[in-house]
The first five atom37 places (N, CA, C, CB, O) and aatype in JSON, in Angstrom:
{
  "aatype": [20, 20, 20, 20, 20, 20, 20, 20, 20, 20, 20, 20, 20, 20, 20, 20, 20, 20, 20, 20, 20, 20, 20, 20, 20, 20, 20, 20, 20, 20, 20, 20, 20, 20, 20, 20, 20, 20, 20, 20, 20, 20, 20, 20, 20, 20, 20, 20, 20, 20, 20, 20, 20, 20, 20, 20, 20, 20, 20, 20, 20, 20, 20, 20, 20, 20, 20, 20, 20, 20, 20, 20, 20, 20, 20, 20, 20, 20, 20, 20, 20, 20, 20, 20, 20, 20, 20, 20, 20, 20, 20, 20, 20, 20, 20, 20, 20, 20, 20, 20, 20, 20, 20, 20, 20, 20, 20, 20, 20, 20, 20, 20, 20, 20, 20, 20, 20, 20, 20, 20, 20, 20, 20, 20, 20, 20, 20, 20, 20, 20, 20],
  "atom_mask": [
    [1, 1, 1, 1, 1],
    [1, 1, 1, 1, 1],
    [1, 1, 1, 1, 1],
    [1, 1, 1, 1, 1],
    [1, 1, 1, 1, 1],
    [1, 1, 1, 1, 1],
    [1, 1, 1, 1, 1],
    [1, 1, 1, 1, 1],
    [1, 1, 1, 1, 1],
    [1, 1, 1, 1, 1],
    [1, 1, 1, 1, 1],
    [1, 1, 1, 1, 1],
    [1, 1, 1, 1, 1],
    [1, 1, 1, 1, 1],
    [1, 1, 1, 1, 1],
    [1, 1, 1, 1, 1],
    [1, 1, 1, 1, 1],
    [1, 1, 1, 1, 1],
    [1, 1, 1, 1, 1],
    [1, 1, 1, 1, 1],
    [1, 1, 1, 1, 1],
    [1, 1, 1, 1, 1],
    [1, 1, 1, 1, 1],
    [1, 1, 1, 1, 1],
    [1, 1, 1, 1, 1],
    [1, 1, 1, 1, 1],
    [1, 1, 1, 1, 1],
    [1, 1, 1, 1, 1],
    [1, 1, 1, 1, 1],
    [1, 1, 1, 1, 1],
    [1, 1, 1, 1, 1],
    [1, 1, 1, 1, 1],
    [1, 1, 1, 1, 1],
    [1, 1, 1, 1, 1],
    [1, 1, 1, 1, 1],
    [1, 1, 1, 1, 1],
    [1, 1, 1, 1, 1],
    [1, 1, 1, 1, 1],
    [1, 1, 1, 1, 1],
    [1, 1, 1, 1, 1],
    [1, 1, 1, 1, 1],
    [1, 1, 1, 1, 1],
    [1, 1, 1, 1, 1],
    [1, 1, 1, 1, 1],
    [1, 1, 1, 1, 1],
    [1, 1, 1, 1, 1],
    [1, 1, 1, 1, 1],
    [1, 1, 1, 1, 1],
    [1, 1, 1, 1, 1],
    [1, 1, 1, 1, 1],
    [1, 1, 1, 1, 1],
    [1, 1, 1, 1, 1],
    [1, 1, 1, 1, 1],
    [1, 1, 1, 1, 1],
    [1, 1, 1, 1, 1],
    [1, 1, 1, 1, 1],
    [1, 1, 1, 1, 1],
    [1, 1, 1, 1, 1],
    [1, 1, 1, 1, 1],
    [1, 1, 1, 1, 1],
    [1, 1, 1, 1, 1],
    [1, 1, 1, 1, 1],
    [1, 1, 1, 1, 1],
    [1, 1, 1, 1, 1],
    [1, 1, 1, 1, 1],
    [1, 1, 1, 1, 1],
    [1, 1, 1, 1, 1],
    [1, 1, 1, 1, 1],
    [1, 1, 1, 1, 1],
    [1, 1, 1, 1, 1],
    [1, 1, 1, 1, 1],
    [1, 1, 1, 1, 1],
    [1, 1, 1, 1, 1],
    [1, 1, 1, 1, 1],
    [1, 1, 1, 1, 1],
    [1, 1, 1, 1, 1],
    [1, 1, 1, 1, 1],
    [1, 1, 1, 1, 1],
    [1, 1, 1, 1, 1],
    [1, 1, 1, 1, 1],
    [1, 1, 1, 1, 1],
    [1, 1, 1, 1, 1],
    [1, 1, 1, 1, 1],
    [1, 1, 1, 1, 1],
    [1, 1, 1, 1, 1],
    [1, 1, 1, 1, 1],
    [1, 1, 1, 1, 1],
    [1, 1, 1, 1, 1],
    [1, 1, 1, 1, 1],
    [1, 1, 1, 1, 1],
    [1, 1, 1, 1, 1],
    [1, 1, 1, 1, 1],
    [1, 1, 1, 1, 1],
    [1, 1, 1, 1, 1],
    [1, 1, 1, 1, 1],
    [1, 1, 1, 1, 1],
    [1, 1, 1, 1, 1],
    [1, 1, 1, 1, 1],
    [1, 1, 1, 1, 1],
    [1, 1, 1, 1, 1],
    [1, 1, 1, 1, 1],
    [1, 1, 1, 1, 1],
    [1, 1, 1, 1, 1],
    [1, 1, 1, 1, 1],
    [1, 1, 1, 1, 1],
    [1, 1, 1, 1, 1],
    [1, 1, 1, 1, 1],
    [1, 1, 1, 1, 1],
    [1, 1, 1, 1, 1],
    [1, 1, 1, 1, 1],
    [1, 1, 1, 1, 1],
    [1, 1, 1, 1, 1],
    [1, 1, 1, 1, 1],
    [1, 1, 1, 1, 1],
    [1, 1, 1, 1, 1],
    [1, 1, 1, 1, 1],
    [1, 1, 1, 1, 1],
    [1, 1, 1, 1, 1],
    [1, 1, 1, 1, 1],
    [1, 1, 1, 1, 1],
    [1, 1, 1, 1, 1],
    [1, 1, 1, 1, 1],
    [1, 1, 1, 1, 1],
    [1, 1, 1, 1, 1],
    [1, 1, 1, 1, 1],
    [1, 1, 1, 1, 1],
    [1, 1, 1, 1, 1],
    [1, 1, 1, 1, 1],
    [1, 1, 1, 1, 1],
    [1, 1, 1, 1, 1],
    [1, 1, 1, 1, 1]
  ],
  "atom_positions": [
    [[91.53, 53.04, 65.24], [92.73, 53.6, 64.64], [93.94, 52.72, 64.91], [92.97, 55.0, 65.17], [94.83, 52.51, 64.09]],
    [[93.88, 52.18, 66.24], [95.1, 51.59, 66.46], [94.94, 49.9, 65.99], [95.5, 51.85, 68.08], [95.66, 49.02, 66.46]],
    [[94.04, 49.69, 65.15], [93.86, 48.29, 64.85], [94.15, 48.22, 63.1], [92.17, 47.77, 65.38], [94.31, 47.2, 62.43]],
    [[94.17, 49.64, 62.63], [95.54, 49.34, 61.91], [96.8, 49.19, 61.63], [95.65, 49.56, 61.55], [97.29, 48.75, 60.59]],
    [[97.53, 49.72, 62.94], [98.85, 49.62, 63.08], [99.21, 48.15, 63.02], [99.27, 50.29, 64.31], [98.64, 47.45, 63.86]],
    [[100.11, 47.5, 62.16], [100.68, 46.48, 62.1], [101.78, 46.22, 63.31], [101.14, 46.48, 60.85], [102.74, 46.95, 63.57]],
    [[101.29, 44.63, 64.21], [101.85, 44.21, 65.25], [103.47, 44.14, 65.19], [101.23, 43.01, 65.5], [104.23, 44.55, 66.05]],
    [[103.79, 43.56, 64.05], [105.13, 43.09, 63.7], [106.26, 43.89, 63.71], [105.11, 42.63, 62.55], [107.43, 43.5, 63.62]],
    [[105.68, 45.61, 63.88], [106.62, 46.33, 64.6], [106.72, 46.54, 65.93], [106.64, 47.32, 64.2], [107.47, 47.48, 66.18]],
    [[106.18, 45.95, 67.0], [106.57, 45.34, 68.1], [108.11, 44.84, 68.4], [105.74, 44.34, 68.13], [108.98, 45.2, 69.19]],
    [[108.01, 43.69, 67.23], [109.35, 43.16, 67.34], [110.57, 43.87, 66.87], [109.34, 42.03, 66.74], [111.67, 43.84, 67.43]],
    [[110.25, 44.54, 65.7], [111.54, 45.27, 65.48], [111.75, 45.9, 66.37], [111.71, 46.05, 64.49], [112.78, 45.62, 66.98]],
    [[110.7, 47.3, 67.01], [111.26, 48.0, 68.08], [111.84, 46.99, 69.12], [110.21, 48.93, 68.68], [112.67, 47.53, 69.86]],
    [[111.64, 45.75, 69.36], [112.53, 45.46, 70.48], [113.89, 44.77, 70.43], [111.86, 44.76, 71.27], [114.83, 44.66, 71.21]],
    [[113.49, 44.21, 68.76], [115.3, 44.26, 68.44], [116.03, 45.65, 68.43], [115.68, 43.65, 66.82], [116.75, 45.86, 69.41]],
    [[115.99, 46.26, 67.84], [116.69, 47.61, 68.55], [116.97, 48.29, 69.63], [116.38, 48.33, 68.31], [118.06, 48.75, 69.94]],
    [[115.59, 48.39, 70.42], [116.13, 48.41, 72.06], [117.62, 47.58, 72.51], [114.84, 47.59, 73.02], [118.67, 48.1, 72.9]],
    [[117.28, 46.02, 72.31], [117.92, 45.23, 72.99], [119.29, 45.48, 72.3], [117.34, 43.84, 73.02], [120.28, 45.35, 73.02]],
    [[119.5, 45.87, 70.82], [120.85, 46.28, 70.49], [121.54, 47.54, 71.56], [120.75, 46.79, 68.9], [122.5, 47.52, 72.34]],
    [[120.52, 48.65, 71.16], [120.66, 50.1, 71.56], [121.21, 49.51, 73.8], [118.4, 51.28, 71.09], [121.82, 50.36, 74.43]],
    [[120.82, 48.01, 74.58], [120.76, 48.03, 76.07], [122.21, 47.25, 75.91], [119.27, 47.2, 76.99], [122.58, 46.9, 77.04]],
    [[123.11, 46.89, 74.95], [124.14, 46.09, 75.14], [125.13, 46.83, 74.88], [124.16, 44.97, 74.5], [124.95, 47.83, 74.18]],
    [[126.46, 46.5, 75.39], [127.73, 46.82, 75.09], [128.22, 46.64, 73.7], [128.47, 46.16, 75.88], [128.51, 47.41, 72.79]],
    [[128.2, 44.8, 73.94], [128.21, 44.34, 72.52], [127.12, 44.0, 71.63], [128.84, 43.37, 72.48], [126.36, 43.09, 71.95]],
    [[126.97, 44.66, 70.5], [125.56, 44.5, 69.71], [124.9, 43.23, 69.72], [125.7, 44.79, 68.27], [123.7, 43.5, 69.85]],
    [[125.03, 42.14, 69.67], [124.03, 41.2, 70.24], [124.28, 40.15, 70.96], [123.38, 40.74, 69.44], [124.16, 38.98, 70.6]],
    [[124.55, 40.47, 71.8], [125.29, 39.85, 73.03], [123.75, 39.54, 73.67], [126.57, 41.04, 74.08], [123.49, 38.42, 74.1]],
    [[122.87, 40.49, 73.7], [121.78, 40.89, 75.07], [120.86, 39.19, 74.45], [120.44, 43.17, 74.9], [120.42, 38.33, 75.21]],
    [[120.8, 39.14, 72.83], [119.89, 38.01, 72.72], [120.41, 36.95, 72.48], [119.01, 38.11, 71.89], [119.79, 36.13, 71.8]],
    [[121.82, 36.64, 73.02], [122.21, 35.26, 73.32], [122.1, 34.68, 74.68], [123.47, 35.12, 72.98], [122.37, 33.51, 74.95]],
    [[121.43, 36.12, 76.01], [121.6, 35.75, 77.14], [120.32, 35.16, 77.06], [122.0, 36.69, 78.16], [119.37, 35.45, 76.33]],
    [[120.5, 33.89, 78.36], [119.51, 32.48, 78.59], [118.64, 33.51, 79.12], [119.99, 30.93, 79.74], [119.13, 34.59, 79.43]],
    [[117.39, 33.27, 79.26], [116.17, 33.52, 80.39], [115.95, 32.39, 81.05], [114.76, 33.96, 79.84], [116.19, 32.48, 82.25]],
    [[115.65, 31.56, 80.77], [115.62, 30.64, 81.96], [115.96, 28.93, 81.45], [113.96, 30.81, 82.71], [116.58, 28.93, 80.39]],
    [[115.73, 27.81, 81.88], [116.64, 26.72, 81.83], [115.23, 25.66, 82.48], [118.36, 26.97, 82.92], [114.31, 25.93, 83.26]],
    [[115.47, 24.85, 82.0], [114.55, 23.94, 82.17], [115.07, 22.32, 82.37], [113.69, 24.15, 81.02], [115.11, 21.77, 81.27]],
    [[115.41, 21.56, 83.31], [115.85, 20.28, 83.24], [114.39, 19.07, 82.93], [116.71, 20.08, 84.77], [113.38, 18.78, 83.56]],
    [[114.94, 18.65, 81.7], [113.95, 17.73, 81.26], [113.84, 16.23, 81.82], [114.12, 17.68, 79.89], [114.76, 15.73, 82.47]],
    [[112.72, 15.57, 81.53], [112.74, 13.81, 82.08], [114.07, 13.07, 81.69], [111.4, 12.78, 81.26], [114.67, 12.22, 82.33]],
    [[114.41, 13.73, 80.22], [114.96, 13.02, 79.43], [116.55, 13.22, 80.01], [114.56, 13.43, 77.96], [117.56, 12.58, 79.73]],
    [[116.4, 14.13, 80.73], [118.33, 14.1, 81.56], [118.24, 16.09, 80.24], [120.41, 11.55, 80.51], [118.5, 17.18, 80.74]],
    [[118.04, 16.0, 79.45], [118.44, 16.87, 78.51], [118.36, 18.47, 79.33], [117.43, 16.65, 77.12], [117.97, 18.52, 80.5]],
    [[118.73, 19.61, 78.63], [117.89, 21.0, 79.6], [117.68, 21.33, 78.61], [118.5, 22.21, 80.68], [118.41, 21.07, 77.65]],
    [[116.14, 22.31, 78.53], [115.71, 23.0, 77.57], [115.79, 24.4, 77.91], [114.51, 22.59, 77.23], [115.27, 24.82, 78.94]],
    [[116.41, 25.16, 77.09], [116.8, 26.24, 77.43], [116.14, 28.0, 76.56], [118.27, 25.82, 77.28], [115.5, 27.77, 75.53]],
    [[116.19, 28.62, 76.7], [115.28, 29.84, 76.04], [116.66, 31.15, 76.25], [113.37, 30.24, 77.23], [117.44, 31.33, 77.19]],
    [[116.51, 31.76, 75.14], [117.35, 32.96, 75.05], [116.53, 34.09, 74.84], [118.35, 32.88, 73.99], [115.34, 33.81, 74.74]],
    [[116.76, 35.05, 74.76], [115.86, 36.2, 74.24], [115.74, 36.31, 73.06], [116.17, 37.37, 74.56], [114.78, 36.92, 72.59]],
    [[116.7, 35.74, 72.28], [116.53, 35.46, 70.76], [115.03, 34.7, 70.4], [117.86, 34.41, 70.26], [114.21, 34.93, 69.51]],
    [[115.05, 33.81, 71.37], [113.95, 32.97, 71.27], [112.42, 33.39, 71.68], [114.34, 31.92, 72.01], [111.35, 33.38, 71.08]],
    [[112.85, 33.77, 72.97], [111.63, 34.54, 73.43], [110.93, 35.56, 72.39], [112.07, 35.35, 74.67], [109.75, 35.89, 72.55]],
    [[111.83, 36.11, 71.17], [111.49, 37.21, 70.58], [110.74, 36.61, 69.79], [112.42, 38.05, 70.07], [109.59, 36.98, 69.55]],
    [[111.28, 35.63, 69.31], [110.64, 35.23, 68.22], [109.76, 34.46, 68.46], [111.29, 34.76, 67.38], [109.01, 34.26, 67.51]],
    [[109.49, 33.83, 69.57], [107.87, 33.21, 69.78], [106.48, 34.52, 69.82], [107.87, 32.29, 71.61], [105.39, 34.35, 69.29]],
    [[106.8, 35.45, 70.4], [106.24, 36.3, 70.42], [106.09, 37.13, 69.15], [106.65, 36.76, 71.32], [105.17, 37.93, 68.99]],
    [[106.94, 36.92, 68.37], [106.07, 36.85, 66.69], [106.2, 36.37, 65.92], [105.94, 37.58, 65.89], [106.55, 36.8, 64.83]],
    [[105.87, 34.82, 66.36], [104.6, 34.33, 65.85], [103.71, 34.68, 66.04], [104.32, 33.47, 65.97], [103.09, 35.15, 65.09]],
    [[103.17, 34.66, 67.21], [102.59, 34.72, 67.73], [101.28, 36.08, 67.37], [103.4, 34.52, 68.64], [100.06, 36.0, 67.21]],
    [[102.39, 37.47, 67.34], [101.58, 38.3, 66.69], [101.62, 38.32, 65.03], [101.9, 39.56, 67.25], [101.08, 39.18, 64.33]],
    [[102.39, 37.19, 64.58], [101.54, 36.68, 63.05], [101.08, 36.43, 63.05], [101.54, 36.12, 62.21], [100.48, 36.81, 62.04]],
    [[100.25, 35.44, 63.83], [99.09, 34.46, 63.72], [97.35, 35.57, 63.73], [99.31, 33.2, 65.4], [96.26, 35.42, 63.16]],
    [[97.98, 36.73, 64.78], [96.98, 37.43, 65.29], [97.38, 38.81, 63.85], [97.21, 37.8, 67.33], [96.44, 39.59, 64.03]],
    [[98.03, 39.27, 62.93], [98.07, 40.1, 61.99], [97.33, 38.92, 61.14], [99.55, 40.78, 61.59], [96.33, 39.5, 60.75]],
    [[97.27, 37.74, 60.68], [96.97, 37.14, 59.7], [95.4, 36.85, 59.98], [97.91, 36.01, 59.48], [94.75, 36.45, 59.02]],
    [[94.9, 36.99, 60.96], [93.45, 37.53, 61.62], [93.06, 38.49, 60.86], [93.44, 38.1, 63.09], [92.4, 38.58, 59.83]],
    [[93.62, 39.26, 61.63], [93.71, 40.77, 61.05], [93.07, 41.04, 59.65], [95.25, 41.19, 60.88], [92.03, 41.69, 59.52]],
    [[93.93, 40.36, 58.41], [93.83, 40.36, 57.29], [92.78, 40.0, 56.76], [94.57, 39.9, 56.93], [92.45, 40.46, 55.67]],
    [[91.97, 39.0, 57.51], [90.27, 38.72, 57.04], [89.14, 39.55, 57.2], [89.73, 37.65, 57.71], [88.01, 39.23, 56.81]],
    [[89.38, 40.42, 57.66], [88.56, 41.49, 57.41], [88.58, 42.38, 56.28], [88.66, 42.16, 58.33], [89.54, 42.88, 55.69]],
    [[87.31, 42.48, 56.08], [87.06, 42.88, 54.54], [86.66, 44.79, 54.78], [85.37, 41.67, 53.71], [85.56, 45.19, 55.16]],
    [[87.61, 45.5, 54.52], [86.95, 46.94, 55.01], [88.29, 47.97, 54.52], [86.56, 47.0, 57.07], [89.42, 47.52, 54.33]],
    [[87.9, 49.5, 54.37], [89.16, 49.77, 54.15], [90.67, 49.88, 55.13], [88.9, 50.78, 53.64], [91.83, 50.16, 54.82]],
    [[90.37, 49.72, 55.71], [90.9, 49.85, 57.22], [92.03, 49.21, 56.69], [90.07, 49.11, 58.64], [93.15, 49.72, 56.64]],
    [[91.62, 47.58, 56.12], [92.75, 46.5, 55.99], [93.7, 47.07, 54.79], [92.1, 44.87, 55.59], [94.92, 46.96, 54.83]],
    [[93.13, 47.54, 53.97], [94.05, 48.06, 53.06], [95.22, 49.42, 53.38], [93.12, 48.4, 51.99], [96.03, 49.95, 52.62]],
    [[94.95, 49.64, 54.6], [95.48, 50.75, 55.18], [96.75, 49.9, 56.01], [94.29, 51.66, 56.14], [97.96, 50.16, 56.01]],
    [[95.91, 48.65, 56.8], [96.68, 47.76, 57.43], [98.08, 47.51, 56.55], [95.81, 46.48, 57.67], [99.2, 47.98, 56.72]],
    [[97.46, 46.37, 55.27], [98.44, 45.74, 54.58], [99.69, 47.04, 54.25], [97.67, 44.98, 53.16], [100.9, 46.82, 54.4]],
    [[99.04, 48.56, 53.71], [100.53, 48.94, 53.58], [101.17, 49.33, 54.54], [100.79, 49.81, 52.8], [102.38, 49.11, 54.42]],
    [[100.89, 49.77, 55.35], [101.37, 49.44, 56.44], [102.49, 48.34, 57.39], [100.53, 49.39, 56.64], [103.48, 48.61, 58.06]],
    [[101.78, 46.97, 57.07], [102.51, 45.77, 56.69], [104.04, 45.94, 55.91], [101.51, 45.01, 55.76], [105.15, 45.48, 56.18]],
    [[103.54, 46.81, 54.86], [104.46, 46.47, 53.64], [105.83, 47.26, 54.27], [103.8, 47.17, 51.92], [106.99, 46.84, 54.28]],
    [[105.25, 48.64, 54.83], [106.49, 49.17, 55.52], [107.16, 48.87, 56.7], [106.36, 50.22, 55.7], [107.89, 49.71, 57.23]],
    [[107.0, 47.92, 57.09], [107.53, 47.29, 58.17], [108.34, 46.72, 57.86], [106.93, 46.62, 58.83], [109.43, 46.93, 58.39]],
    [[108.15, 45.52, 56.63], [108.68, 45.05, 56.05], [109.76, 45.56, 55.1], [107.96, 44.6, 55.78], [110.52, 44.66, 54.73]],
    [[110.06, 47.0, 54.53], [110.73, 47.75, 54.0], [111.55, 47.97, 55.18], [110.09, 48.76, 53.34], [112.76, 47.89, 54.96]],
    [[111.25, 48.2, 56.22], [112.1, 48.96, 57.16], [113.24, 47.6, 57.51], [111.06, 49.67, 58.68], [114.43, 47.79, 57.26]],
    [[112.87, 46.46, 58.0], [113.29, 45.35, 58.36], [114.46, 45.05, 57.11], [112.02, 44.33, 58.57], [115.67, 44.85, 57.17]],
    [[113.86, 45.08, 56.38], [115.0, 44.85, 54.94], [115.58, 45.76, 54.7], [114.55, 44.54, 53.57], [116.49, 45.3, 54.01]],
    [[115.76, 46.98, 54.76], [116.99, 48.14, 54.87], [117.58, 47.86, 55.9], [116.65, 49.65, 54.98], [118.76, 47.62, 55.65]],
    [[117.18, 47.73, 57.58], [118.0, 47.56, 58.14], [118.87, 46.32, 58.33], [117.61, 47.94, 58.85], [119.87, 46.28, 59.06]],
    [[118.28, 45.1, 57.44], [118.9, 44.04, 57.44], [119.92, 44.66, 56.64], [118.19, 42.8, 57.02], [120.83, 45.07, 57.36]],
    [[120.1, 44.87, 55.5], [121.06, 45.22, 54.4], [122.27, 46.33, 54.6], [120.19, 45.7, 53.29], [123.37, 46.3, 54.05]],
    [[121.7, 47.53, 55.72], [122.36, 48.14, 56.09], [123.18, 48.55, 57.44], [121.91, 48.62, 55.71], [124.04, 49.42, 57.49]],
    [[122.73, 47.72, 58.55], [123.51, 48.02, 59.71], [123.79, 46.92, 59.7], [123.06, 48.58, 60.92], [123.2, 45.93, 59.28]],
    [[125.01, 47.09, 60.3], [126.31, 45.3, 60.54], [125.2, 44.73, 61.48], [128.55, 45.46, 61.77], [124.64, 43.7, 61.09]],
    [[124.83, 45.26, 62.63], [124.61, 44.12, 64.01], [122.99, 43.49, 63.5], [124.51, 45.19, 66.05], [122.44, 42.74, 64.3]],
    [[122.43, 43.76, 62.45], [121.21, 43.38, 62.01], [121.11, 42.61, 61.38], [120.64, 44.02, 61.58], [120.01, 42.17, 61.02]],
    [[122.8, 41.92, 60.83], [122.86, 41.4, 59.88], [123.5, 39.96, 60.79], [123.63, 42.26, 58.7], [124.66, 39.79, 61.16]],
    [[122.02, 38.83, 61.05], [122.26, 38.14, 61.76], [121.01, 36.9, 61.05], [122.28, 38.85, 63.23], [120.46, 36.99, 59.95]],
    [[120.83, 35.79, 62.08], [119.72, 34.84, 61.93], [118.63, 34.99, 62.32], [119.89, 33.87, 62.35], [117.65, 34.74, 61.62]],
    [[118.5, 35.7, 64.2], [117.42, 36.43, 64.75], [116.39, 37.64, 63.62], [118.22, 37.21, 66.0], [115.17, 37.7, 63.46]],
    [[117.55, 38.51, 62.96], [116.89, 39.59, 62.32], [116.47, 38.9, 61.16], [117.73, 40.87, 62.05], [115.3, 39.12, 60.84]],
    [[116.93, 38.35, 60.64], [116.66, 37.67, 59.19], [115.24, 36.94, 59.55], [118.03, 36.43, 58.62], [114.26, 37.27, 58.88]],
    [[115.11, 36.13, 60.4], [113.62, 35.47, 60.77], [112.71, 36.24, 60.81], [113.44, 34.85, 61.97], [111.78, 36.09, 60.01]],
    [[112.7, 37.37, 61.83], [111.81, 38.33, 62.09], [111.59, 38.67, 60.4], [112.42, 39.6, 63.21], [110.53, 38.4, 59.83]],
    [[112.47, 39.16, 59.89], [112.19, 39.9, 58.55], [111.45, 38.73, 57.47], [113.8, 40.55, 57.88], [110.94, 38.85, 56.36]],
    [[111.59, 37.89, 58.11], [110.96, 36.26, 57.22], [109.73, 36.81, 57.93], [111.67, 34.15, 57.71], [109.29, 37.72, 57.24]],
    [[109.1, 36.66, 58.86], [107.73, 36.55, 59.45], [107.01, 38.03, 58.89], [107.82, 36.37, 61.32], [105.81, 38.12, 58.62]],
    [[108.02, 39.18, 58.79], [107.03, 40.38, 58.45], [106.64, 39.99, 56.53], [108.1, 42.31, 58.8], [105.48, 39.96, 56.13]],
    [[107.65, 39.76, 55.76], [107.22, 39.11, 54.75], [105.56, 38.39, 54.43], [108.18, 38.22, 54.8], [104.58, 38.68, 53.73]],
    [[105.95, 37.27, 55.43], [104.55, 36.32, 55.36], [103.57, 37.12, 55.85], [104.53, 34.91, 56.26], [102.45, 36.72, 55.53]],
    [[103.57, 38.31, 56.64], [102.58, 39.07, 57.0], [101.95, 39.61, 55.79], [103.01, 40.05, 57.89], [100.74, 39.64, 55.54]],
    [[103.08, 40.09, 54.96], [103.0, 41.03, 53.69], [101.95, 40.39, 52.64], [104.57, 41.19, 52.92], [100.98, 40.95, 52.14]],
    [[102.45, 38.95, 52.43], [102.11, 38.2, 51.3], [100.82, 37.13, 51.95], [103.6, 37.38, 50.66], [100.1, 36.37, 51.3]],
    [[100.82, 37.3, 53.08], [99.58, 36.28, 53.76], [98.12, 37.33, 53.73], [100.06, 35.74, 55.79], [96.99, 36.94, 53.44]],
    [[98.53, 38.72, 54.11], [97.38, 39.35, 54.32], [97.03, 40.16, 53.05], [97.48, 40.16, 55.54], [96.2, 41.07, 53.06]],
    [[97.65, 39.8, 52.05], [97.09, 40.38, 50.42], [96.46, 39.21, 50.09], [98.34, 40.86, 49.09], [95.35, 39.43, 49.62]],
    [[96.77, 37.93, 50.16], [96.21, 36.89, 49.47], [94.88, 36.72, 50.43], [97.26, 35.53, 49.31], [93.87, 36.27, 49.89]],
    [[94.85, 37.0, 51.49], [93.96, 36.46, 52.24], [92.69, 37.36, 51.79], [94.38, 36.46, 53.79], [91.55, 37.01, 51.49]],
    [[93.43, 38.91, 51.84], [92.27, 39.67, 51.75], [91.7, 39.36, 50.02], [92.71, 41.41, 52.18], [90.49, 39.27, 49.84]],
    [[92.57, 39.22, 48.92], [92.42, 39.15, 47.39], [91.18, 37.9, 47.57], [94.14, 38.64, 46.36], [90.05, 38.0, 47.08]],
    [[91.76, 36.55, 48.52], [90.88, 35.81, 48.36], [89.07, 35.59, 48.84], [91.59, 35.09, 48.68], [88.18, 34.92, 48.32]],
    [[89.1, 36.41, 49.96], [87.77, 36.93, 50.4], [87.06, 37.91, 49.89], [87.8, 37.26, 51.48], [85.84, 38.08, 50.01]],
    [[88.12, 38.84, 49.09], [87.29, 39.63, 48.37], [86.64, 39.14, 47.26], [87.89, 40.61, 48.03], [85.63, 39.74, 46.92]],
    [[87.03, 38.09, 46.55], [87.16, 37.48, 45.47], [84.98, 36.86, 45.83], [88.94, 36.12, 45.47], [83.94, 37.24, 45.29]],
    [[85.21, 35.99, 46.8], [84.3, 35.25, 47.48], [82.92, 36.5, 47.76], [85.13, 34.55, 48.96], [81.79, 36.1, 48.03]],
    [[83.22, 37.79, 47.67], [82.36, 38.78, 48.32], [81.44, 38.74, 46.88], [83.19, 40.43, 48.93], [80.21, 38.79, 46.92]],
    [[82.12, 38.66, 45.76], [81.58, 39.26, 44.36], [80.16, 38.35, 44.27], [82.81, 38.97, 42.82], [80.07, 37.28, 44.88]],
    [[79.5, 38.69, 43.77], [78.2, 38.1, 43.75], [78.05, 38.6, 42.05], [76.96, 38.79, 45.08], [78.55, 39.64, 41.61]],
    [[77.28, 37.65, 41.26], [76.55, 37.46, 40.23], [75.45, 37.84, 39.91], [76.46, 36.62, 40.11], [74.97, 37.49, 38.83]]
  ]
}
């Protein structure tokens, strides 16, 4: 049951937390996590902005898995998908503090979820048909 729930609301719920834990609405994902001094003299540095968004990829890579499975389950998945993606784009459009670069990416990655795991599944199903 829970391996249809689409990952990519992970991330939204934690952009909202992290709005809902700040004073100022996105203040919380400009703060550094940690700092790194490189060979090169340079520092490489990580925000929570960043952190967020490695972490989905990360669970894109693992929804776009997901999507190769041929069963109804996935079709339950993808809309699923799709409302995530609805949700992400209302709240991009409608709350001020959402309306940023962080949220806009995320809402880029639930997209490619949308349109990666229809084609993926259209194209394996395609491959299933036998003659």
């Amino acid at each position: 049951m829970f391996s249809a729930i689409p990952l990519l609301v992970i991330p939204f719920i934690l952009y909202n937390i992290g709005l809902a834990s700040s004073t100022e609405a996105t203040a919380f994902w400009r703060e550094e996590v940690f700092s790194v001094p490189m060979m090169s003299g340079g520092v490489w540095s990580m925000t929570w902005a960043d952190v967020l968004i490695a972490i989905s990829v990360v669970l894109l890579f693992i929804e776009i898995m997901k999507s190769t499975r041929t069963s109804n389950r996935s079709i339950i998945d993808h809309v699923l998908s799709m409302f995530v993606f609805v949700a992400f784009l209302v709240e991009f459009l409608l709350v001020r503090d959402a309306a940023n670069s962080l949220f806009f990416t995320l809402m880029l990655l639930a997209l490619v979820d949308v349109l990666a795991g229809f084609s993926v599944t259209i194209r394996s199903a395609g491959r299933d048909v036998n003659f």
